[in-house]
N, C-alpha and C positions, 0 to 999 in steps of 0.2 A: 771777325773778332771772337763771338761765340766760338768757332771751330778751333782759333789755335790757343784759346784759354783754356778749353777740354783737352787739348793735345798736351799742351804743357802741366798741366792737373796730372793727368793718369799718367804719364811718361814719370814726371817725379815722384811721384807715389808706388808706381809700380816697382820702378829703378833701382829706391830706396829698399825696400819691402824683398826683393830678390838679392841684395848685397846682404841685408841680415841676416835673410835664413841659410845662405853660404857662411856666414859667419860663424855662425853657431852650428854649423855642420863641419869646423874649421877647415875650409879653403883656404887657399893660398891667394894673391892677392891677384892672379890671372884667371882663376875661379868666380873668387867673388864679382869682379869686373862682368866675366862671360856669364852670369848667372843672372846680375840686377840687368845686362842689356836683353838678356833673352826675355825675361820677364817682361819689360818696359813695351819690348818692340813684339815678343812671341803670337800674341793673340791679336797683330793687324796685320801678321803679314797668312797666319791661319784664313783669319777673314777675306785677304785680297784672293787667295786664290778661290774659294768659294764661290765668292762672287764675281770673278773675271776680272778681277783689276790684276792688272801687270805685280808681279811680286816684286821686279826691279825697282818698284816704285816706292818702294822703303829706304832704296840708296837715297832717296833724293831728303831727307830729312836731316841735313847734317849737321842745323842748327840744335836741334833736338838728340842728336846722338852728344852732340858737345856738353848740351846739358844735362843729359842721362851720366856719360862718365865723371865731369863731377860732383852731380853728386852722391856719386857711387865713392870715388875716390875722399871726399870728404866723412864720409861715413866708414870709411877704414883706416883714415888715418886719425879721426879725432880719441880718444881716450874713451874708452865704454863706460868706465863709470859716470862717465859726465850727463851720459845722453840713456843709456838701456833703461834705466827705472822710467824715462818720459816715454820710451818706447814701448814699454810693456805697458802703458797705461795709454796709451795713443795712437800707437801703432796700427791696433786694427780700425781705426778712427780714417788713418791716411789710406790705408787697401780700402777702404768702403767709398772715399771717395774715388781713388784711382779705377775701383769697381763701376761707380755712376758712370765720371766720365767719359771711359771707354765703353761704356756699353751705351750709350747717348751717342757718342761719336760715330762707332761702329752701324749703329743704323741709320743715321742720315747720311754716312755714307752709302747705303743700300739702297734707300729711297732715293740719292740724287743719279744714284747709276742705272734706276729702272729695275731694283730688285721687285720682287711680290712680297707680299705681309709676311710669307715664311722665311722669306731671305732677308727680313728685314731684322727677325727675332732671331734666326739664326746668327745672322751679323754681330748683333748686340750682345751676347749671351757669350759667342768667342770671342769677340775683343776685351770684354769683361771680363771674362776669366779664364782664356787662353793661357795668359801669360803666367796666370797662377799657377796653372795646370802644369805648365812645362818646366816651370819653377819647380815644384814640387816634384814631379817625374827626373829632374837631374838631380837631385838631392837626396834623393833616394827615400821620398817620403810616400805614402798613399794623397793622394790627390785630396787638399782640403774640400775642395768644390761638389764630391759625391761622399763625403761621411760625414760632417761636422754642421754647424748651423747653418740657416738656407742662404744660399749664395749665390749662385748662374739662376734660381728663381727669379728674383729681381731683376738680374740685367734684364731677362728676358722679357716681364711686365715692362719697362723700360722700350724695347724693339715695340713690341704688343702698340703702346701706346703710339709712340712715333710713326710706324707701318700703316697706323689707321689714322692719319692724319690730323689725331686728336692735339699734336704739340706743334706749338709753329711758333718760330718769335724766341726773341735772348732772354724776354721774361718767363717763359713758359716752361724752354729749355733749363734754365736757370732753378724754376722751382721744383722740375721732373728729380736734376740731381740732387736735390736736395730732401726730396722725397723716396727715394734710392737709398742713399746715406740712412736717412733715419729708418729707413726698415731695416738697412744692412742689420746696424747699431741695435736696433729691437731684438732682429733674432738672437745676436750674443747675447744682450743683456738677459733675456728671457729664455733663452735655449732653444729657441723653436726649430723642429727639426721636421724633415717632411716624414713620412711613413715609408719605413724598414723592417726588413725581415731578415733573420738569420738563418742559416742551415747547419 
């Protein structure tokens, strides 16, 4: 139950989150489609080859593809003025949780297939923000996840904890993302950025 609550969390949030920024990059409506699904699904099927899961094994979600294209398709067909001011105010609200959790997800899948602690943060860190990354790479953007506020940080405290068998249980998992979230949420609010240097 935990697993496909986190699957259906990040899959909408991602989905959603990859139709906008196509949006506003104006695509055409077989763009934004191709853009919210690479987003949603880009950073588990990164992780499946990493860690030796069959990449074919993304076909088999196709409950989850159904519900990644509407609500892609709802998000392009609704009227923007109705919804964009909720979204600039909220928006990075749904990525931070689609950020927990995939990256929660991403490492108990690592853990259940025999990864080690690195493959467990590795796991977490590209399912959480794989899909941003590829997002942001088709879009012709600089990848939010290495310039802007801290971001693949947290998923990977996230892996961290799970790999060390610190989270066990739907309560635990439960308050990990939730604890994800409100860092995500921190660092915008606050700007917290890690140490950069320019040339």
């Amino acid at each position: 139950m935990t697993w496909d609550v986190l699957n259906i969390i990040g899959t909408l949030a991602f989905a959603v989150s990859g139709a906008i920024v196509a949006m506003d990059e104006d695509f055409d409506i077989f763009g934004v489609m191709i853009l919210g699904f690479t987003t949603a699904f880009g950073g588990g099927t990164i992780r499946n080859l990493l860690i030796g899961i069959p990449v074919e094994n993304i076909w088999t979600q196709s409950n989850l593809f159904v519900l990644a294209f509407t609500a892609i398709l709802v998000v392009f067909l609704f009227p923007t003025h109705w919804w964009m001011s909720y979204w600039h105010r909220w928006g990075i609200f749904f990525d931070a949780i689609g950020l927990a959790a995939f990256a929660i997800q991403g490492a108990l899948m690592a853990v259940y297939s025999g990864a080690s602690l690195a493959g467990a943060i590795v796991a977490a860190t590209l399912t959480g923000a794989g899909g941003g990354m590829i997002r942001d790479v088709f879009a012709g953007r600089k990848p939010m996840i290495f310039r802007d506020e801290i971001y693949a940080l947290w998923a990977a405290l996230g892996g961290l904890l799970i790999g060390l068998g610190l989270v066990k249980g739907a309560w635990l998992t439960g308050a990990l993302l939730v604890v994800i979230v409100l860092l995500r949420m921190l660092s915008v609010h606050y700007k917290w950025q890690l140490p950069k240097r320019s040339l």
